[in-house]
C-alpha positions as CSV (number, residue, x, y, z in Angstrom):
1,X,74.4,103.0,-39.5
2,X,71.3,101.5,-37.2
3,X,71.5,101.4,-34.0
4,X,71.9,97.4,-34.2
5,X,75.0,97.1,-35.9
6,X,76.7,100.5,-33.7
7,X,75.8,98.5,-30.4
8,X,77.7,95.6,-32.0
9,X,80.5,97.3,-33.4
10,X,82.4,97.5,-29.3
11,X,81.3,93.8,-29.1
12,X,83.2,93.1,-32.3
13,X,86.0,94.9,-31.8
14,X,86.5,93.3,-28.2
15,X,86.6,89.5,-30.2
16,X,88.7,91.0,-32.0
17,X,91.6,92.0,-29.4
18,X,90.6,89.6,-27.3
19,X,91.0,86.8,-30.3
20,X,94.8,88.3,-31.1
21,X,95.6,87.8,-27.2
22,X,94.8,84.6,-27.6
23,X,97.0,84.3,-30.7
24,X,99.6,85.8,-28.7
25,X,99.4,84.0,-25.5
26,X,99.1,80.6,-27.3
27,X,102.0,81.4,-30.0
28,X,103.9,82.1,-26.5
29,X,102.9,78.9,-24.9
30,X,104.1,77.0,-28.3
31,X,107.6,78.7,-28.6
32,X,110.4,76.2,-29.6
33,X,112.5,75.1,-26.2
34,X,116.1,75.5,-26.0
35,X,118.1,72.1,-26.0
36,X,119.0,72.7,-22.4
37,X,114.8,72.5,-21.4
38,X,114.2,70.1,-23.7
39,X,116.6,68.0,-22.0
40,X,115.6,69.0,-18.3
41,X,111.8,67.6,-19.6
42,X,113.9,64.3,-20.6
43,X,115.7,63.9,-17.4
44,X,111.8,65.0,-15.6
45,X,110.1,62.2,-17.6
46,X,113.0,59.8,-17.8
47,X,114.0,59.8,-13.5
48,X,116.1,56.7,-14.3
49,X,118.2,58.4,-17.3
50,X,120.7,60.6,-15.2
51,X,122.0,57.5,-12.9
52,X,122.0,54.9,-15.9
53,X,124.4,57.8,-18.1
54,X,126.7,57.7,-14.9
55,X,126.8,54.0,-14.2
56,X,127.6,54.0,-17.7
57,X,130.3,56.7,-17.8
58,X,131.6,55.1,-14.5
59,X,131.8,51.2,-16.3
60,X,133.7,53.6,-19.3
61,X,136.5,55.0,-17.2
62,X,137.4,52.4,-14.9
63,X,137.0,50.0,-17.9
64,X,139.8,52.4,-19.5
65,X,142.1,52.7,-16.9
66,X,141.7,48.9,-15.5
67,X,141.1,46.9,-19.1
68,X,140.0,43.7,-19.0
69,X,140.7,43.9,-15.3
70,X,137.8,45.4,-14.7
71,X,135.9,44.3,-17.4
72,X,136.1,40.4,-17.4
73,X,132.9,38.6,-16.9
74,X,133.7,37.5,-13.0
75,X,134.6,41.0,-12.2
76,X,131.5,42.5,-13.6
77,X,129.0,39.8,-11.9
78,X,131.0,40.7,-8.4
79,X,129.5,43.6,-8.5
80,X,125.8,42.3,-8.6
81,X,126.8,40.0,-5.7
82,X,128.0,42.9,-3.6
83,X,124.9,45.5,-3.9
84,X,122.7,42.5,-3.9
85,X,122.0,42.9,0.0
86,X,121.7,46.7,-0.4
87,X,119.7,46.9,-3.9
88,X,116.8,44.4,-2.3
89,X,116.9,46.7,1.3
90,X,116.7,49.5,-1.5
91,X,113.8,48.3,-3.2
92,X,112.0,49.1,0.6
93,X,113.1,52.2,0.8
94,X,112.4,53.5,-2.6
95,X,108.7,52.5,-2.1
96,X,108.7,54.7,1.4
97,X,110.8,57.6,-0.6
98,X,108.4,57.5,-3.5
99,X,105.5,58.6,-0.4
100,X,107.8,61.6,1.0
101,X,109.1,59.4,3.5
102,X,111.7,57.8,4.8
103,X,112.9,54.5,6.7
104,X,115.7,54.5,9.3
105,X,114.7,50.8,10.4
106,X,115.1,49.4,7.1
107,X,118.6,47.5,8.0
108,X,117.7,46.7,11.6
109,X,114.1,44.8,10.3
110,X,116.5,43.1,8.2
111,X,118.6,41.5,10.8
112,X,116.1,41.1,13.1
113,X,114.1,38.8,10.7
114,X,117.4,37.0,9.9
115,X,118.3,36.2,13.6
116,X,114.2,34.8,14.0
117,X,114.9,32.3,10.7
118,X,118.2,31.3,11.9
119,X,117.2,31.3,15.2
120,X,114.3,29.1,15.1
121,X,115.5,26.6,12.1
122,X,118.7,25.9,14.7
123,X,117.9,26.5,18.1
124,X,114.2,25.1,18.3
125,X,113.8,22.9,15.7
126,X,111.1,24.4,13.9
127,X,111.5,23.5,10.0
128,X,113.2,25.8,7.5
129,X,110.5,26.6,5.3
130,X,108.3,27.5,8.8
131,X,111.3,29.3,10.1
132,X,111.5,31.5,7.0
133,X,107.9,32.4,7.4
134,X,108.4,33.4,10.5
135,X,110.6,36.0,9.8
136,X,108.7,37.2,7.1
137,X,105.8,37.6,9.6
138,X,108.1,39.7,11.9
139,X,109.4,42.1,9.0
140,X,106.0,42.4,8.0
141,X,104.7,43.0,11.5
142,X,107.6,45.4,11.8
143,X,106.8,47.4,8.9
144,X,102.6,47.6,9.6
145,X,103.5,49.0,13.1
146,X,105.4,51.9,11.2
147,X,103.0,52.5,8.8
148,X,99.8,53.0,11.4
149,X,101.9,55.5,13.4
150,X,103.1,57.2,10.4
151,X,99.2,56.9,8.6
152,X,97.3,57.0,11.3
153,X,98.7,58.4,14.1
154,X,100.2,61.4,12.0
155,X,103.7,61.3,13.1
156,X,106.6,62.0,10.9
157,X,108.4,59.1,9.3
158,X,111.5,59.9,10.3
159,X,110.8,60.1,14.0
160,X,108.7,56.4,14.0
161,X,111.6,55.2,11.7
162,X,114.3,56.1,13.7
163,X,112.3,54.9,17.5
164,X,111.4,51.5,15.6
165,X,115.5,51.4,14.4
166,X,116.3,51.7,18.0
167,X,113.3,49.1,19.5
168,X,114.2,46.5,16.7
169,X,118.4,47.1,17.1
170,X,117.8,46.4,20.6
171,X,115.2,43.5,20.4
172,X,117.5,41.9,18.2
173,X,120.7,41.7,20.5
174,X,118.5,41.0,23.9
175,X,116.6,37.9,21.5
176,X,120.3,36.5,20.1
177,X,122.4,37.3,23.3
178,X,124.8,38.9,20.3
179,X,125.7,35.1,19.2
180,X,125.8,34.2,16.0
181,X,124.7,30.8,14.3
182,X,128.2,29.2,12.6
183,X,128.0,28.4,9.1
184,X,128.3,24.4,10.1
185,X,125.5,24.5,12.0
186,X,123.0,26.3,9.6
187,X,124.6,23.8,6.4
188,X,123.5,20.5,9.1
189,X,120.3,21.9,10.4
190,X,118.4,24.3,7.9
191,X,120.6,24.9,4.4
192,X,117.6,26.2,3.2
193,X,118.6,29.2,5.1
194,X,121.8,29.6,2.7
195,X,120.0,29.3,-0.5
196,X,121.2,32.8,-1.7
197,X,124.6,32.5,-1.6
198,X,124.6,29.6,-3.9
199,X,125.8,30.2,-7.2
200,X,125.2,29.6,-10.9
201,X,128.3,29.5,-13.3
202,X,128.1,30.9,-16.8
203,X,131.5,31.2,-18.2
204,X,133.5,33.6,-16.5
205,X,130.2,35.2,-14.8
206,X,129.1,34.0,-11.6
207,X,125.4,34.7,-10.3
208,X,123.9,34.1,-7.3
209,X,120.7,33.2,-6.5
210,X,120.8,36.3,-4.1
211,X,121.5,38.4,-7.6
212,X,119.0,36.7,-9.6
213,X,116.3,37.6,-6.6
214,X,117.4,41.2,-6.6
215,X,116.7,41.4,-9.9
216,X,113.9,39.9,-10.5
217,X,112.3,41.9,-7.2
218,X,113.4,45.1,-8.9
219,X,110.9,44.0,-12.1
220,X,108.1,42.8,-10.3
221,X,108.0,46.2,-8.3
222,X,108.6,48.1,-11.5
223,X,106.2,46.6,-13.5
224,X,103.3,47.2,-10.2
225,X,104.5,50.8,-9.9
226,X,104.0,51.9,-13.7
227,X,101.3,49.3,-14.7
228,X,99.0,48.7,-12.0
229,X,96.1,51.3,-9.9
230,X,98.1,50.5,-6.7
231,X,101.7,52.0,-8.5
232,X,99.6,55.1,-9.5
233,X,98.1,55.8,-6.3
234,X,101.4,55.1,-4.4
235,X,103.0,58.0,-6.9
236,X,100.0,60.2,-5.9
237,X,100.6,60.1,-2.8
238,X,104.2,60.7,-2.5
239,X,103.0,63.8,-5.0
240,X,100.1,65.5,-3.0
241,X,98.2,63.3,-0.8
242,X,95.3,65.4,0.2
243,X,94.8,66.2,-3.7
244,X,94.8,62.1,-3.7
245,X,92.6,61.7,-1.2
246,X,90.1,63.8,-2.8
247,X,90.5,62.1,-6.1
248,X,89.1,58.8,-4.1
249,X,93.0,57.2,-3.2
250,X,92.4,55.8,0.5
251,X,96.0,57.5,1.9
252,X,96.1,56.3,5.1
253,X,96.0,52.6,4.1
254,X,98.0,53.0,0.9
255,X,100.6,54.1,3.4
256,X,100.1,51.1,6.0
257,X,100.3,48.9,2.8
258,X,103.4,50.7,1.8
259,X,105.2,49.9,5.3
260,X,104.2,46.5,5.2
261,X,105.2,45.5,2.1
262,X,108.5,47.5,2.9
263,X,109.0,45.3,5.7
264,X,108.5,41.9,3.7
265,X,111.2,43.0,1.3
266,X,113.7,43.4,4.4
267,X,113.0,40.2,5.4
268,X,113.8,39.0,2.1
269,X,116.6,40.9,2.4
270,X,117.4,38.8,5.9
271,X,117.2,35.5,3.8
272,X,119.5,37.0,1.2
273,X,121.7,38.1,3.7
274,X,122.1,34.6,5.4
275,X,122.9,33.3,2.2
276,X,125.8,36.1,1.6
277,X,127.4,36.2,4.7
278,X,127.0,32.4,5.1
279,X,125.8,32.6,8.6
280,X,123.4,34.4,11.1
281,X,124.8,37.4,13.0
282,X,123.3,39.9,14.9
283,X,125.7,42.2,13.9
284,X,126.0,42.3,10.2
285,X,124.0,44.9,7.9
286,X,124.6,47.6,10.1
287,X,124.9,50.0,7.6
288,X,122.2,48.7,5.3
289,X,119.4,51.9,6.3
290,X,122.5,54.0,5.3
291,X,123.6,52.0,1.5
292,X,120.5,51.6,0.7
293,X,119.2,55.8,1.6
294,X,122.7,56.0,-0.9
295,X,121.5,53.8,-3.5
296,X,117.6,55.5,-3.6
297,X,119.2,59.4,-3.6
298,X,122.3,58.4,-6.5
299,X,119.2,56.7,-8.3
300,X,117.4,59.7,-8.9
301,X,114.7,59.3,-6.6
302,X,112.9,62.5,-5.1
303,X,113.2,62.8,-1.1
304,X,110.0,64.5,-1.8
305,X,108.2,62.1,-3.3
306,X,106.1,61.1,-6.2
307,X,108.8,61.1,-8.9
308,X,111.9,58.5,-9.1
309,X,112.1,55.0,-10.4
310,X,112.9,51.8,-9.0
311,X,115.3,51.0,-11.9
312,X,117.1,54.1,-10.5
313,X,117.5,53.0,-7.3
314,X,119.3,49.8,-9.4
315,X,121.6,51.7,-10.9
316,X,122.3,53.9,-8.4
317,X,123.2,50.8,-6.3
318,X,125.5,49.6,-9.3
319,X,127.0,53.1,-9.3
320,X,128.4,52.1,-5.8
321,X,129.6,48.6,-6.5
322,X,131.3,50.2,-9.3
323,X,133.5,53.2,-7.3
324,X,134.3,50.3,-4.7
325,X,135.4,47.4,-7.0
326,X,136.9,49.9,-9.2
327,X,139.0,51.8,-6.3
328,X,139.9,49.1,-5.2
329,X,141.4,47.2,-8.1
330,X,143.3,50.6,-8.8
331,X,145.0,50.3,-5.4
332,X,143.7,54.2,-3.6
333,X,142.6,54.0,0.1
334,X,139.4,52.9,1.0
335,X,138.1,56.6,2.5
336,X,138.3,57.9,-1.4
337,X,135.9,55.4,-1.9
338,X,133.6,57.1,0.4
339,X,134.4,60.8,-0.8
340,X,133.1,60.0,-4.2
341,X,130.3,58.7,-3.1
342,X,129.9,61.2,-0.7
343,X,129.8,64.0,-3.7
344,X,127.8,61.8,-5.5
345,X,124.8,61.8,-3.3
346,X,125.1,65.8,-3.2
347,X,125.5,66.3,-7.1
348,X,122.2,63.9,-6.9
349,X,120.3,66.2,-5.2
350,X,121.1,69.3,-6.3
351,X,120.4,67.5,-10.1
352,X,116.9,66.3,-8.4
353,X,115.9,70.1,-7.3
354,X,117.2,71.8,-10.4
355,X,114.9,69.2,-12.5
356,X,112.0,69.5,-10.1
357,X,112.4,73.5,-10.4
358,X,112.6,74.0,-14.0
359,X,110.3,70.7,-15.7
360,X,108.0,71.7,-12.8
């Protein structure tokens, strides 16, 4: 044998190994998934799946037990009319979820903006339309102030939530000395104000123009989360924001226009809320930060970001408006109500972290 071919022969032999690892490690990498991983990479790549099987299992039994009861046409569309309020106040939050964080002022920006519409369409005169701006301008303003301390000032969302909850709770009850603007007086001087809680017959099915804009906000903002650069970069920062940033996403004012936008939907949802309740009250909503944290975590949505979908939150919301209008036809006490929902939110995320652990 030359010398040539017996340096060679290691060399060769090396490939050779080296080639059946690779073999190995790929026919490894390529074995067949058991049912239960295939569906855990379902569930990972389909967030919205696991609350839409459960609003659907939910319609099922109470549809069982209560017949036509629960399943005529009025009965059905009174539950879009009564997570209206909290699936709009949950479209806010599930955009500050989606960036790891999370909004305790969601409800009280709500109000607030409600009480400066009413306010200035009744009291001073100012025209509807203007009024309504107004109050868009204040949720807005509301929500940019939380986004540059959370973006800019690097404190933790929580902690700049929960201050602004308690600034904007208060600001709202010194501005409306805790009055609240009659029904009458909103109908003679700015009906404008009550536009959501008119109604649109179809049958049995009754809709209101508060439904039909929580609806229709749900897929605008789904169709800018999944098909637009601003939707991707959002979801990449709720995922890793410093891996973001270094792919070219500008964090800090993704975030501030996260907040913003977060507070322009509340104030929506103060227009809506006018329109359901029928008049302006400082007091109303106070549980809207609360029901709508309920409807994002039922909906499948991450409290660590980066993985969830609006729709989701939807159905998560439905789920709600479901367990209440169901209970309640049945006849059980109201605190049942809020057990269920209670183990619902846990059995949510326990789901969320056995997904996130395994399809990760």
């Amino acid at each position: 044998m030359s010398e040539p071919q017996a340096a060679s022969k290691p060399h060769l032999e090396y490939e050779t190994v080296l080639s059946k690892s690779s073999t190995q490690i790929a026919q490894f990498d390529t074995h067949d998934k058991t049912p239960l991983q295939k569906f855990q990479h379902f569930l990972h790549s389909s967030p919205a799946a696991v609350p839409l099987i459960v609003l659907l299992l939910s319609v099922a039994i109470f549809g069982t037990i209560l017949g036509t009861k629960f399943f005529s046409a009025f009965s059905l569309t009174l539950i879009l009319q009564q997570v209206a309020i909290t699936g709009i106040i949950g479209a806010a939050q599930s955009l500050i979820i989606l960036t790891a964080g999370i909004d305790l002022s969601v409800g009280a920006i709500m109000v607030l903006s409600s009480v400066i519409m009413g306010q200035f369409a009744v009291n001073y005169g100012i025209p509807a339309p203007l009024a309504i701006v107004c109050g868009f301008v204040v949720g807005a303003l509301c929500g940019y102030i939380n986004g540059i301390l959370v973006a800019r000032v690097k404190l933790p969302p929580f902690i700049v939530t929960l201050g602004m909850w308690q600034i904007v709770l208060a600001s709202n009850f010194l501005y409306s000395a805790n009055e609240t603007i009659r029904s009458q007086d909103l109908q003679a001087k700015a009906p404008l104000l009550q536009l959501f809680g008119e109604n649109i017959r179809i049958g049995g099915a009754v809709f209101t123009y508060g439904v039909i804009a929580m609806v229709l906000l749900v897929l605008a903002l789904w169709y800018v989360l999944n098909r637009t650069a601003w939707g991707r970069h959002l979801y990449a920062v709720g995922d890793d924001p410093d891996a973001a940033e270094l792919a070219g996403v500008n964090v800090k004012g993704m975030l501030i226009s996260v907040y913003t936008l977060s507070g322009v939907i509340c104030a929506l949802g103060g227009w809506a809320l006018i329109g359901r309740i029928g008049s302006v009250s400082p007091t109303a909503g106070q549980f809207a930060n609360i029901e709508s944290i309920t409807a994002v975590v039922i909906g499948g949505l991450s409290l660590f970001g980066g993985r969830g979908s609006i729709l989701g939150m939807l159905f998560g919301a439905l789920i709600v408006g479901v367990f209440q209008l169901g209970l309640r036809l049945i006849g059980t006490d109201p605190q049942w109500t809020y057990m269920l929902i209670g183990l619902l939110i846990i059995a949510a995320v326990a789901i969320d972290q056995w997904i996130r652990k395994v399809a990760g």
